[in-house]
N, C-alpha and C positions, 0 to 999 in steps of 0.2 A: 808706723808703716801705713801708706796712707788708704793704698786701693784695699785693702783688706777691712780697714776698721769705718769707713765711712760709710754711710746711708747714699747710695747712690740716687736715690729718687730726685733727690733736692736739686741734681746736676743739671745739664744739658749730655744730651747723649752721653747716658753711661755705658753705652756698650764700648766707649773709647777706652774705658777701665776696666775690662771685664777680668781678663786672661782667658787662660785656655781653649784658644782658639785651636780649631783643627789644624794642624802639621805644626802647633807652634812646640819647639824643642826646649826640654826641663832636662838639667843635667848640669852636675857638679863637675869639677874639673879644678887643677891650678889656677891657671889663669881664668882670671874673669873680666870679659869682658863688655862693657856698654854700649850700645850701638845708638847713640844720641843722632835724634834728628830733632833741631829745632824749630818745629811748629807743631802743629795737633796732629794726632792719630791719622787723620783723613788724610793731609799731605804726607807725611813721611812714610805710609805704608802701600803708596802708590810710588814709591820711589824703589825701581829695581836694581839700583845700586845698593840699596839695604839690604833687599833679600840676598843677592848675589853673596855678601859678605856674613851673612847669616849662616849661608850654607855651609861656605869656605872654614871660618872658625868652629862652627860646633862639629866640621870633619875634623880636626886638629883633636889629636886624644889627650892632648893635656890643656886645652881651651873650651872656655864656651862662652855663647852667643846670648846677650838679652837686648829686648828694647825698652829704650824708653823714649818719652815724647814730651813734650811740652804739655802740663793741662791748662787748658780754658778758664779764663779770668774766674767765672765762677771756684772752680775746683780751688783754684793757686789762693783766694781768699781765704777758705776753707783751712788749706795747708799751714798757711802763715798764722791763721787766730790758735789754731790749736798743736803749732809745732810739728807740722808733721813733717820728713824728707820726702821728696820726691824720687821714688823708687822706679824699680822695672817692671815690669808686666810679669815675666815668668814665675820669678821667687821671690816679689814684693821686697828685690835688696833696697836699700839705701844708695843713689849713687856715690857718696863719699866709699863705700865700700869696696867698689870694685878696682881689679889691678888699673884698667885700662880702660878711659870712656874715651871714644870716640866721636867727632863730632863730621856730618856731613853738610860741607857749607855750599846751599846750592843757589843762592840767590842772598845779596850782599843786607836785604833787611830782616835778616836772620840774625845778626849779628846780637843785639841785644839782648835776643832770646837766648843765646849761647852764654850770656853773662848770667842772665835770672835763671836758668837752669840749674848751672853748677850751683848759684845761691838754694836754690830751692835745696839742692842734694847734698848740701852742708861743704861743699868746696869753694876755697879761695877761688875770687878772678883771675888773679895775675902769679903768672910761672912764678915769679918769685919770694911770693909768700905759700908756695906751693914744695917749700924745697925739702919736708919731711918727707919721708917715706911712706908715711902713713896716709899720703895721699896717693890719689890716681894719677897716670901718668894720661894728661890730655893729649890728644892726637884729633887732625883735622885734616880732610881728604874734599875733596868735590871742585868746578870748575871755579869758587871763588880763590884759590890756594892761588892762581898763578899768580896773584898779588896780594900774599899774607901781609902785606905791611901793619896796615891800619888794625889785625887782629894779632898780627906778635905779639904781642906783652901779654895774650890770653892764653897763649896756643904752644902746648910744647914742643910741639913735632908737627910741623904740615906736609902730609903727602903731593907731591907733584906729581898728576896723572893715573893711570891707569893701577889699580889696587890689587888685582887679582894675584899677583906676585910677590907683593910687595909688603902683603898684609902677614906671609906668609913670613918673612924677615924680618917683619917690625915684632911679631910676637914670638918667633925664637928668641931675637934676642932680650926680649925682656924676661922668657921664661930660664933664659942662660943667667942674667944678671939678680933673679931671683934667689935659684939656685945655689948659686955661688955667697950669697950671703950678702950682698954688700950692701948695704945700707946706705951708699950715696946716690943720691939720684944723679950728681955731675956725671959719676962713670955711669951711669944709665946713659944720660945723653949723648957723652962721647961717641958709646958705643952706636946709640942711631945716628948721630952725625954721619957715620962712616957709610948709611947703606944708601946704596946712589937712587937719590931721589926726593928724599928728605932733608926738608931745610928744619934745624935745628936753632931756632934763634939767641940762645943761652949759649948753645956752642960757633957758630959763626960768625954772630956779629962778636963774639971772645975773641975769637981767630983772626976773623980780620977785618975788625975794625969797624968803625962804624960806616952802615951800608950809605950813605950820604955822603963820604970824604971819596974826593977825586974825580977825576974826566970818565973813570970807568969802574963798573963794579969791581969790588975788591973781592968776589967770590962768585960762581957761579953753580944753580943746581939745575942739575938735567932733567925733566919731563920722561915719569917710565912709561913705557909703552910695551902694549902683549903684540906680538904678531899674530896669533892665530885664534879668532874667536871660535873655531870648531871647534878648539882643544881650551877655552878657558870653561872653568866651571859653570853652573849656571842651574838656576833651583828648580826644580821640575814636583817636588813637594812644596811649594810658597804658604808661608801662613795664611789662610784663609779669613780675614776679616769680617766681624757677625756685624758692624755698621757698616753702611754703602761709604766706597773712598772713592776718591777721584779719579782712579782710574781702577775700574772695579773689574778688570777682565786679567784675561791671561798676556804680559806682555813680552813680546820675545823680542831682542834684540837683533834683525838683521842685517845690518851693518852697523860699524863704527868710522867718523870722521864723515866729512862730507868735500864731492869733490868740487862745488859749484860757486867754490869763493867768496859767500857774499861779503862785502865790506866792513859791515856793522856787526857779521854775526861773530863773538867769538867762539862757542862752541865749533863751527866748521875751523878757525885756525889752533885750536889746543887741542883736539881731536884728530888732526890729521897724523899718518896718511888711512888712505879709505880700507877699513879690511872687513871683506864681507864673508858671512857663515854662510857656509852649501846649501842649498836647499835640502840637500837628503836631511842636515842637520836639523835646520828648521823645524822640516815634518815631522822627524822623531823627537825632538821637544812640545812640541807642541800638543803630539798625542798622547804623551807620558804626563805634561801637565793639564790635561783636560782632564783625564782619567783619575788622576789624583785632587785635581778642587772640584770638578763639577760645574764648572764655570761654563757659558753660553756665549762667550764671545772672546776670538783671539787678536789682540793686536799689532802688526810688524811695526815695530817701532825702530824708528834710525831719524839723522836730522833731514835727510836726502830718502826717504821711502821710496819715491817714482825715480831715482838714478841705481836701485838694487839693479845688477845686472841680468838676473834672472826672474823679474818679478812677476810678470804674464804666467809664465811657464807654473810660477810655485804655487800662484795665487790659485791657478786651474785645477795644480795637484792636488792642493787642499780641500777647497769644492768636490773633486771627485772624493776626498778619501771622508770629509767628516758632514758635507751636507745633508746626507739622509742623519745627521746626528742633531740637525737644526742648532750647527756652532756658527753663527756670523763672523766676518771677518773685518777689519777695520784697519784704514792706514792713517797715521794721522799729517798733518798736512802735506799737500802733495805741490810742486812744481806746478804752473801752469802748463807748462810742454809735454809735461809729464802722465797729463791726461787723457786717456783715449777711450774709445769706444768701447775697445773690445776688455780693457780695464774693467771698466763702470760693471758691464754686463755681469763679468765674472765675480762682484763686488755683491750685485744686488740678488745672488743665488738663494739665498736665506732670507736677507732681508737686510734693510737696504739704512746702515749705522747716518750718522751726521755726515757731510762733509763739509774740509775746511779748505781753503784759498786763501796764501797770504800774500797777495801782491805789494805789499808793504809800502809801496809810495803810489801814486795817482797819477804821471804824467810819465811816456817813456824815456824824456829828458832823466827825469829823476832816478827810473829803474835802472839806469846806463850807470850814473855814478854810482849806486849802490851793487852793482852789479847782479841784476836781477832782468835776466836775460827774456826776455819777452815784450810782445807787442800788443799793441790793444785789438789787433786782426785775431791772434793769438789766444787773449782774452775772452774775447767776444765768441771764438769756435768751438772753448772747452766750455762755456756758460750754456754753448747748444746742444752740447752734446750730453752735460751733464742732467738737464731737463727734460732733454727729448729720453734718456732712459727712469725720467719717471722721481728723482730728487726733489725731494721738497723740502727740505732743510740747508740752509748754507751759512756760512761762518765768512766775513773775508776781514783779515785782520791787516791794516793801516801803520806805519808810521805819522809820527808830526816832528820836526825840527831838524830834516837830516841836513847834513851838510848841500850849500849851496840852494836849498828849498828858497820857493819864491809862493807868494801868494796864488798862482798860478797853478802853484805844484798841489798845491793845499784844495783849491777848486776843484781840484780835477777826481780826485777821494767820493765825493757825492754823485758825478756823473757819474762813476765805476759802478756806484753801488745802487743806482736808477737803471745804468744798462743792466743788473741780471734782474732786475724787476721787470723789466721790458722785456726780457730775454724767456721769463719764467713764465708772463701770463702770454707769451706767443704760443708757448711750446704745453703750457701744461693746462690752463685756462680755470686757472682757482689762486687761490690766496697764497705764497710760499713766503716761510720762516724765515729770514734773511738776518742773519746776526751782524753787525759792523763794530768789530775793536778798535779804539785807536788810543794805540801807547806812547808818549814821549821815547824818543830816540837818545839813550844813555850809550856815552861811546865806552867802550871799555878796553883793557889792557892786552895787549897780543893781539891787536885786529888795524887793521889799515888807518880807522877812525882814532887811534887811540891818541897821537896825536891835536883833537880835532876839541874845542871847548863846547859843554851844554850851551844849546840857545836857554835864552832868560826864563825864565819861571813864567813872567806878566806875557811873551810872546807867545810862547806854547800854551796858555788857558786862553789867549786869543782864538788861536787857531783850532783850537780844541771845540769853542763855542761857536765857531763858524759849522765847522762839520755835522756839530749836534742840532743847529739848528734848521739845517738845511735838509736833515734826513728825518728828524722825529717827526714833522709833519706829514711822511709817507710811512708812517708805521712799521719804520724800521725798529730793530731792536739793538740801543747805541751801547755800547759797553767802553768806558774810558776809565784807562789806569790815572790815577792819583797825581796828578802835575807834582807836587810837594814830596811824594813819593821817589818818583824818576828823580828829582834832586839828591837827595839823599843816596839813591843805589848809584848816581853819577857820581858824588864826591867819594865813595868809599872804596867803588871801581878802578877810580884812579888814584887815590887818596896814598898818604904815606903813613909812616908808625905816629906823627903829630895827631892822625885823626884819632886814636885809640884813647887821649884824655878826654874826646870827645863823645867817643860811643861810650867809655864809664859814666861819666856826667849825664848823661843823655836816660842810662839805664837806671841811675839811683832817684832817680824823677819819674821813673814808671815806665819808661818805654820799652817793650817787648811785643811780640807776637805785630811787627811793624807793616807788616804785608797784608794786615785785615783792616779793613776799612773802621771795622766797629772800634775797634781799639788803638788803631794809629791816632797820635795827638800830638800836629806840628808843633802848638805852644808849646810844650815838652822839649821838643828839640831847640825850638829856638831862643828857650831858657838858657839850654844848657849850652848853645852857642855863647848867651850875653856874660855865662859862669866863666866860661873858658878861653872866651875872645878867639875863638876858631870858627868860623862862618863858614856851612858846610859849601853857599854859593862859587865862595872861593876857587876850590877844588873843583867843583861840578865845571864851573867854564871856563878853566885857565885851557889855556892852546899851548901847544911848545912846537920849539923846533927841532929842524932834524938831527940838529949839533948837542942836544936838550939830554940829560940825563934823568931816564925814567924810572919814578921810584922801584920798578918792578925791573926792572934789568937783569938783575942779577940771575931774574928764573928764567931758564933756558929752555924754550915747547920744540924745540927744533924747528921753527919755521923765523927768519933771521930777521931781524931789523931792517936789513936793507931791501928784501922783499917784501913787508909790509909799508914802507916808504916809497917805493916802487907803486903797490899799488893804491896809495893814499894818491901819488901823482895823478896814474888815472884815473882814477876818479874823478879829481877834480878837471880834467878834461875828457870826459865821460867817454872815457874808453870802455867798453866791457872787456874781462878775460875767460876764456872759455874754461870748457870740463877740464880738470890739469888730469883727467887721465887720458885725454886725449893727446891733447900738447900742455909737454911740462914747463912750469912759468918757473924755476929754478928757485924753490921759494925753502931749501936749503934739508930736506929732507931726503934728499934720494931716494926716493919710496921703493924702488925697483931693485935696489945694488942692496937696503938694508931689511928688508921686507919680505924673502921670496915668500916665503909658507904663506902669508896677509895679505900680499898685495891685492891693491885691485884689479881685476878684473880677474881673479883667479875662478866665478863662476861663470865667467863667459863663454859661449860654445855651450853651453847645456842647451838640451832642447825636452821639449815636454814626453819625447820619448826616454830619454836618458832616466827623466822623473818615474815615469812611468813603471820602468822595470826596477827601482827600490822596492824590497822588500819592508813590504809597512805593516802586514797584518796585526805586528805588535802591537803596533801602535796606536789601536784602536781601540775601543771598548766596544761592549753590544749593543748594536743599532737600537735606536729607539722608538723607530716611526717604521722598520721593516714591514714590508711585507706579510699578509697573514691574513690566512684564510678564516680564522675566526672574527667573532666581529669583538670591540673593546666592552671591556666588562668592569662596574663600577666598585672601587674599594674602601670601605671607608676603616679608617685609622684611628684609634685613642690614644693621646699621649699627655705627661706631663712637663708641665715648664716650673723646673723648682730652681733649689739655691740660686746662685751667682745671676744662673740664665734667667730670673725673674724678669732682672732687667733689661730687658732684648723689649725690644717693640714687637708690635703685631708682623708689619713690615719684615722687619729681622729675624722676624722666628720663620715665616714663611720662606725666605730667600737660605736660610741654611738648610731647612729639612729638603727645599729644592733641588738644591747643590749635593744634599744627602743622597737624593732619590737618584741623580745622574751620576756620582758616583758607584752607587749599588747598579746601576743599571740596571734600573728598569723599567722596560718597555712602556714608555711611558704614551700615550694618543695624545697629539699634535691641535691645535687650531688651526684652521686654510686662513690663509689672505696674507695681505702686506705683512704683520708682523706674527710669524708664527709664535704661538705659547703654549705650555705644556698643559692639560687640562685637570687643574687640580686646583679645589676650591676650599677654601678654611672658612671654621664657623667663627661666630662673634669671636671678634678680637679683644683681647687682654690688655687691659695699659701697660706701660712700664713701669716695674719695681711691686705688681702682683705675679704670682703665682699662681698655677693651675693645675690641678689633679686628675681630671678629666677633660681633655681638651680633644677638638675633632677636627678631619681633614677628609676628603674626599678626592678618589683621584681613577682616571682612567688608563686602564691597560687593556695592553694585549694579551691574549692566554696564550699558553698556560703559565699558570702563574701559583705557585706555591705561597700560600700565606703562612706559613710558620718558619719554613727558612728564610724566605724575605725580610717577615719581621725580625728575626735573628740577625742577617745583614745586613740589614739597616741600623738597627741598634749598635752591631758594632762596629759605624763608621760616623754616629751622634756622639758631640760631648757631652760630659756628665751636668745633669742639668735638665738636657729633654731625653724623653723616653717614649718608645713604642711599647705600650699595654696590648694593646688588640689590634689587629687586621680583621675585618670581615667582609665578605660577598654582600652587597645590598642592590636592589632590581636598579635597574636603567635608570625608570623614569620616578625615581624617589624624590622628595620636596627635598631641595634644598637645604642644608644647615642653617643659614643664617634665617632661612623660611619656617622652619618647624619649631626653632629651639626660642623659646618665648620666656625660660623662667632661669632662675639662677641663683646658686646656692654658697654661699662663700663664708668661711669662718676669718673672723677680725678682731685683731687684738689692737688697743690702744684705744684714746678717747675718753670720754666723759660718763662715765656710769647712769650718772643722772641726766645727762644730755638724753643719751639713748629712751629712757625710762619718758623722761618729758616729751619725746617726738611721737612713744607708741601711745600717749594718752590720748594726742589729740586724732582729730578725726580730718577734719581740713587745714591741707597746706599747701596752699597755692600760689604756683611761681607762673614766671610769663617766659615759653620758651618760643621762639619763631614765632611771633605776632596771635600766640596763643594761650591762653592761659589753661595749667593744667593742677590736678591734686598730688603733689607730688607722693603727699600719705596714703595712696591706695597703692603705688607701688609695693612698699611693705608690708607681706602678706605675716610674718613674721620675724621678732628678731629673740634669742633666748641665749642666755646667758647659761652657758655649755664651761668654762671655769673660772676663775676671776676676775681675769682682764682676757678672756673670748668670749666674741657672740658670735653665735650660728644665723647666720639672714639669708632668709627667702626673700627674691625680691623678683615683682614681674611685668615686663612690659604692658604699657595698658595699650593694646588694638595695635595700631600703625606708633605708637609714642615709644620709642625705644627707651631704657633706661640707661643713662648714662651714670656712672660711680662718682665721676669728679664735679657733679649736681648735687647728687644725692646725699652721699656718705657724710660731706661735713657738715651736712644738716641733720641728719641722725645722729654721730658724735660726735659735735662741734667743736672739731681738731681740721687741719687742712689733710686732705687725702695720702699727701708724701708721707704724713707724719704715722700711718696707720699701717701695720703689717696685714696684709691682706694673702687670701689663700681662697681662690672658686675653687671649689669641692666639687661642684657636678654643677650639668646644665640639663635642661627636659625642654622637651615637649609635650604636646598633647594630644593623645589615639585614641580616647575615650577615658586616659586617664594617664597620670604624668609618666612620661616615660621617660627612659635615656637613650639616646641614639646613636649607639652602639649596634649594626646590623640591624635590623626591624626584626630580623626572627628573633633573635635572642634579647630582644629588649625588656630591660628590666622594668617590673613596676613598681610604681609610689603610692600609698594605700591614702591616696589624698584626691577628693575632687575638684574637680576645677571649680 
């Protein structure tokens, strides 16, 4: 079992392996369930389609919820020399072990990761060497499903669409067909064939037939869909992550679906129609999850944020109810129409997050085909508006190769991104951060494009090199996805069950984790193309016609074939089509006749008075920056960092006890200016995979303030791991932690006996650090062999020359530092004589002079 018995030091970020994260849920149950995301830790646990199903199953009294992830090339080498399974985080299982792993496919270069995963967790590939019982029953959910082809032969069960319901069917019946004793897994699958949404590939392509034979699918499966996000679940406990993940705040959902068509995207057409949650909903999510992680920053996340219909109003609400809480608020990419003035204001209350713009093509010829309704008047007025309140960060992310693109279109990319430079030193008259994406244009299934073949490989790194070179020389900052890459997600987007001997082949050559740069290796692929004679090019730019039977037909999103043909036509005569909540383009949903509870526009007509008069106070925790007539009083804290949490970085340790302290609520004193922060300062930092027994933190409040019950509430909302020892009152104007504490006392087991003995002999040993050369032997003031393999070491900066451990220690015993268990015992300073800095009144003394 593998997170349990390894030395984490040796890894990259072990906190990816840690467990016991706050809110994360341990509990036994029948069913067991996997919740596989394949990639690392950081992506899949910014993904709130996980937590969402986290919550849902370990509500289920005969189910429960784990995760697991992908590890990092390091770890996965680790795994295979010495046999180990790749396990879950909560109870260190085995994935071969559990009823039901779960796989979320949300981007199509996941796919090989989903192969090496189940290898790592000791399961078959393919359903059909999967047909004991004694395996897990794989299931696969997320926006790659509307075209399982190319992953059938892995996948037992793929979810089509929305899960919240559906999850709840899929694991009755498996806890029914448990129960019941039966030992085939065929009547397992029968029985999920049957629940409307699930395509079953062992049982439908049985049924009827193969999905290839005839003019028209010989089966179809419907797309579920919830009508009412007020009433779907939704985690307001979220596991709280001890590494920074990529989306490291609070994210709420306020809408689903988008109404604004674009052509290329398919999330706005397998998402439709639009159902948007209340705002009262909102607010009271929002405050139930701040209160419970401690998080500083909330995000509304939808594909259409600036078309919410109530979004002025919510954003205002918010602002009044948690800005004295100093929670920022964050939308992420907005419409260009979509941006106004009086937005931005309400935006920048707290402080003022990134912002992003995705004009995706460069010329308004091109925005017309793609239907991305705007003008470069347009353009040009939200760039003024955005700088005149004060932004200095901007993101504007590009297409390259869309259908009908001309060199022209591709030109036109650089002046966009020259106009908010010319825009930003009018309005702001300093340097601003200007990000430029530009990704290859992959058309995918269920959207107007799909239709439409990849431009070539050699043309898009054309155009790609046009761009880059046109803007690096203005000190933009270029960010370009993987030309070789967008081939690959293009062929397996549209790709049929043929490409599936290709991602096997593909994966017993190494490929996995294909969406990182460091470890994508086309020659791998293009191996396993010359193995397989399947050229992933192939697929990536075949075109078809309207007459064309498409490998994915058979899954039905509710938005019809003859509607995305419809608007492939204009497209190509660059028609735009407007918001369909306004006028509906008959694109085969009836949103209106099947939708009441969902539909759109059901938060329309609210106004910030309607907002106003919710009752919220619940919803709040206690002010932290309030008002108070006393002035703030400084606290200083002792804790330790042991077991598991050794491994937490400095960084990490600091950001959980933060999230601690906003939990507990407590009144914590503010910094003024652009970016408020809480005023709490930690002494010398700990490496990762040491230990600390006395370790210190300083931080400012408001009175009155109890130090024994705080420290009591604090402690019990820390995992096991860090602990609060002391609180004490120390003056105002006290020196610093990292100022005062000059000496350091650590007990170390491992290493060379005689190393150690050979470094105290000598008297000089001089290394060259920053263009300076220093002794690195007067640092140790001591080291004494306390039991066989421990020594006790004093060790102490010299003046301004800090000590650093990962210098020092393998040169005392001449082992590398991962390799050494490490424990700081205490730190000091010096008052006239060593002390610890714990309160100054109470500080203890050391019978040693300096």
């Amino acid at each position: 079992m593998v997170f349990l018995t390894v030395n984490l030091s040796f890894f990259q970020k072990p906190s990816r392996y840690i467990n016991n994260e706050i809110n994360a849920i341990h509990k036994e149950a029948p069913v067991k369930v996997a919740l596989a995301f394949p990639d690392i830790y950081e992506i899949g646990m910014s993904h709130l389609g996980l937590k969402i199903l986290y919550k849902i199953i370990n509500d289920l009294p005969y189910a429960s919820a784990e995760r697991v992830f992908s590890p990092w090339t390091d770890l996965e080498a680790e795994m295979k020399a010495k046999n180990y399974l790749l396990s879950s985080l909560e109870s260190n299982r085995p994935l071969k072990d559990f009823h039901v792993v779960g796989f979320s496919l949300q981007y199509e270069l996941s796919y090989t990761t989903v192969l090496n995963m189940l290898h790592l967790g000791g399961i078959p590939a393919e359903t059909e060497d999967r047909m004991d019982p004694c395996y897990p029953l794989v299931i696969a959910g997320g926006p790659c499903t509307v075209n399982p082809m190319p992953m059938s032969p892995f996948i037992d069960a793929f979810l089509i669409g929305d899960g919240e319901e559906a999850i709840h069917e899929i694991l009755d019946t498996y806890y029914q067909w448990k129960k019941e004793g039966d030992n085939k897994k065929e009547s397992l699958f029968n029985a999920l064939a049957d629940i409307d949404g699930l395509y079953v590939p062992f049982v439908h392509d049985s049924r009827f037939g193969s999905i290839h034979a005839g003019s028209q699918p010989p089966f179809f499966i419907n797309r579920r869909i919830i009508s009412s996000l007020d009433e779907a679940p939704y985690p307001v406990n979220p596991v709280i992550p001890y590494t920074a993940i990529v989306h490291d705040r609070i994210n709420i959902e306020v809408s689903r679906g988008c109404p604004m068509g674009c052509r290329f995207c398919q999330a706005g057409m397998i998402y439709r129609p639009v159902r948007e949650r209340s705002p009262e909903k909102v607010l009271e999510l929002a405050g139930e999850s701040l209160r419970n992680t401690g998080y500083e920053e909330v995000s509304f996340t939808s594909l259409s944020a600036g078309d919410y219909s109530c979004l002025l109003p919510l954003v205002k609400e918010f602002n009044k109810r948690f800005s004295k809480d100093t929670i920022a608020l964050s939308l992420p990419s907005l419409r260009v129409a979509a941006i106004n003035r009086d937005l931005l204001q309400e935006m920048r209350t707290v402080r003022k997050t990134g912002f992003t713009i995705a004009p995706e093509a460069g010329s308004d010829r091109l925005r017309k085909v793609i239907n991305k309704d705007f003008s470069e008047e347009d353009y040009l007025q939200t760039l003024k508006v955005l700088f005149a309140e004060g932004w200095q960060n901007l993101k504007l992310y590009f297409m390259i190769g869309l259908p009908t693109e001309t060199d022209e279109d591709i030109e036109a990319i650089p002046k966009m991104a020259m106009q908010a430079l010319r825009t930003a030193k009018e309005f702001t008259k300093r340097f601003i951060n200007i990000s430029v994406g530009v990704s290859p244009f992959v058309p995918k299934a269920h959207t107007p494009f799909q239709w439409y073949g990849q431009m070539p490989v050699e043309e898009l790194i054309r155009k790609k090199h046009f761009i880059k070179q046109a803007l690096v020389k203005k000190k933009f900052h270029i960010k370009g996805h993987d030309v070789k890459m967008s081939l690959l997600e293009a062929a397996f987007a549209r790709g049929d069950r043929n490409l599936s001997a290709l991602l096997k082949t593909a994966w017993s050559h190494g490929c996995r984790l294909d969406g990182w740069s460091e470890v994508f290796e086309f020659t791998a692929w293009e191996k396993a193309m010359e193995m397989t004679g399947i050229d992933a090019k192939d697929f990536a730019s075949k075109s078809y016609d309207q007459a064309d039977r498409l490998p994915w037909d058979n899954i039905h999103i509710g938005v019809t074939k003859e509607y995305l043909w419809k608007e492939y036509q204009q497209a190509l005569a660059g028609v735009i089509s407007t918001d369909c909540r306004k006028v509906c383009h008959n694109c085969g949903l009836e949103c209106l006749k099947k939708l009441e509870k969902g539909r759109s526009g059901e938060s329309e007509g609210r106004t910030p008075e309607s907002l106003n008069a919710t009752k919220h106070s619940a919803f709040t925790f206690p002010p932290m920056n309030s008002l108070n007539r006393f002035r703030p009083v400084k606290i200083r804290a002792e804790f330790s960092k042991t077991g598991r949490l050794r491994y937490l970085s400095h960084l990490e340790i600091m950001v959980l006890l933060q999230r601690a302290i906003r939990r507990a609520g407590f009144p914590l004193e503010y910094s003024k200016g652009f970016h408020p922060t809480p005023k709490i300062a930690f002494g010398p930092p700990l490496s990762v995979g040491i230990a600390g027994l006395s370790e210190y933190f300083d931080m400012e409040l408001l009175p009155p303030f109890d130090l024994v019950v705080n420290k009591n509430k604090l402690n019990n909302l820390l995992p096991e791991g860090v602990h609060i020892h002391a609180m004490v009152s120390i003056p105002a104007q006290s020196e610093s932690l990292n100022s005062f504490i000059v000496r350091y006392e650590y007990d170390i087991r491992g290493g060379d006996r005689e190393g150690v003995r050979k470094f105290l002999s000598e008297t000089d040993i001089p290394i060259n650090r920053e263009k300076q050369s220093i002794n690195i032997r007067d640092m140790v003031e001591k080291a004494t062999f306390v039991h066989e393999n421990t020594v006790n070491c004093m060790v102490a900066d010299l003046g301004n020359v800090k000590v650093r451990l990962g210098e020092l220690l393998p040169l005392v015993f001449q082992v590398p530092l991962e390799s050494l268990d490490i424990t700081r015992v205490a730190l000091y300073g010096w008052n006239g004589n060593w002390v610890k800095p714990v309160g100054r009144s109470s500080m203890q003394l050391i019978n040693t002079k300096r």
